[in-house]
N, C-alpha and C positions, 0 to 999 in steps of 0.2 A: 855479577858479584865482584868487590872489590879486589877479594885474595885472586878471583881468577885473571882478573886483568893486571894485577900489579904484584909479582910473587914475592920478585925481587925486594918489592917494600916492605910486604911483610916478615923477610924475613933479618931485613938491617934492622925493622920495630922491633922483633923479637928479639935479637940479639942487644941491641942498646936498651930494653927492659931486663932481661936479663943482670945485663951489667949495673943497671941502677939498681938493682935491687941487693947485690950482693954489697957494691958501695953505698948505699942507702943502712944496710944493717950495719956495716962497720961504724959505720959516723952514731946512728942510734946508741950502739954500745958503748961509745963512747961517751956521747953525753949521757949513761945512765950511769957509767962508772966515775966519770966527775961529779956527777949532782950525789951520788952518794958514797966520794969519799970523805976522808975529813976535813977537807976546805968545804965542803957541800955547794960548786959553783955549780947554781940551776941556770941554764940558758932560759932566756924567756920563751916561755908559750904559748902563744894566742892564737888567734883567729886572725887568715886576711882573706882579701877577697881576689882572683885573679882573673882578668879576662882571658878568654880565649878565641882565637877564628872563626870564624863560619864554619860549623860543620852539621852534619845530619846528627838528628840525636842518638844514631847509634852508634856516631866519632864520640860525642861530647861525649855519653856513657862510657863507653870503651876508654876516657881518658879520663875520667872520671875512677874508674874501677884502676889500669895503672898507678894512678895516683896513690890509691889507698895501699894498694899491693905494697908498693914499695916504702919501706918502714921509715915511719918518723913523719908522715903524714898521712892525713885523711880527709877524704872528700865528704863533707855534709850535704852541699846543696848543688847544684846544677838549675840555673835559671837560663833556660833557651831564650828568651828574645834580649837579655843581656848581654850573651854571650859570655858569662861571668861565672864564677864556681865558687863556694866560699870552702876554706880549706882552715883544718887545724893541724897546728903544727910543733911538734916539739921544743924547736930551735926558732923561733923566730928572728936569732939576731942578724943573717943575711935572708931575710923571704924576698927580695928582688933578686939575689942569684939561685935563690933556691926556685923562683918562677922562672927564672932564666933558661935553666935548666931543664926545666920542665919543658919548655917551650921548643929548645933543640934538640933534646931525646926522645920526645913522643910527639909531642902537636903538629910538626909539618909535615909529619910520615900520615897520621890521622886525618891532615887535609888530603892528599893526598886520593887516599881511598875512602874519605866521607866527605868531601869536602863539597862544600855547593857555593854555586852562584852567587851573589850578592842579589835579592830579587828589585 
């Protein structure tokens, strides 16, 4: 089992979820208190798609489920032989730093302890 061989990781994942989530709700609050104040600045919100590493489907799930936790995005879809996830988003106007991000707070910890081979 992942947590037994790698404790350490899981608990910098924890902790760096943790932190995304309390800075994930700030930034949400904010854009909800701009989009309705009286300038009414809505950030754009759409749909992208982001890939992600090789990992077992219970990393991708697992980063999947993170994902959604942490406010201002949601995981719709998980395509395993894409390695890809399609995500909606509040704020769309930076989605490359917001995958960025995604990418060094949860996904290298998630390869880590789901991570497989390239077969």
């Amino acid at each position: 089992m992942a947590i037994l061989r790698h404790p350490l990781v899981c608990l910098v994942l924890l902790l760096r979820f943790l932190r995304a989530v309390v800075v994930s709700g700030w930034q949400t609050v904010r854009v909800i208190l701009r989009a309705s104040g009286p300038a009414g600045k809505r950030p754009p919100v759409g749909f992208i798609r982001m890939r992600f590493a090789p990992m077992s489907e219970q990393g991708a799930a697992l980063l999947g489920c993170m994902i959604s936790l942490t406010p201002g995005t949601t995981t719709i879809d998980i395509d395993m032989e894409r390695h890809e996830m399609l995500l909606h988003m509040l704020d769309t106007s930076d989605a490359a730093g917001a995958v960025a991000g995604i990418r060094r707070e949860f996904e290298r910890y998630l390869v880590i302890l789901f991570g497989k081979s390239p077969a």
